[in-house]
C-alpha positions, 0 to 999 in steps of 0.5 A: 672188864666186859666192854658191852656192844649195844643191842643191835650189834652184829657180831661174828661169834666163836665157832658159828658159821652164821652171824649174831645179833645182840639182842641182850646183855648180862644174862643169867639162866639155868642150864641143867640146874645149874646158873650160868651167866653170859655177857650176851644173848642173840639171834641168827642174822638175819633170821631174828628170832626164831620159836623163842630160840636164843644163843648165849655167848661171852664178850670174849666169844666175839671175834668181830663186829660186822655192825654196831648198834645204836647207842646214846646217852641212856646206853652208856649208862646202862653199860656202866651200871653193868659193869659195876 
């Protein structure tokens, strides 16, 4: 079961050289007619986004979390929807 790191997490993601920010979770697009799902969507840190390019990774993906985003209340119950 995916753990979600909250939107605006920082993270180090496999076989990159530049840092991650978390910009969305439980993500689901089209790759060559195909539908893919990924835990998350991000952007280069610092950078932000860039001509509307996204990068698309697994929880298991991330091999550190550099920073953690804000999280309360409402945040925890998305997760939860998520999961379920």
């Amino acid at each position: 079961m995916t753990d979600y790191k909250a939107i605006g997490s920082v993270v180090h993601v496999k076989g990159t050289t530049k840092k991650m920010m978390i910009v969305g979770r439980k993500i689901r697009i089209k790759i060559n007619e195909e539908e893919k799902n990924f835990d998350y969507a991000g952007c280069m840190y610092p950078e932000g986004i860039i001509n509307d390019k996204l990068f698309y990774f697994n929880d298991a993906d991330v091999m550190e979390v550099v920073y953690e985003g804000y999280s309360d209340k409402d945040n925890e119950i998305l997760v939860k929807m998520l999961r379920d």
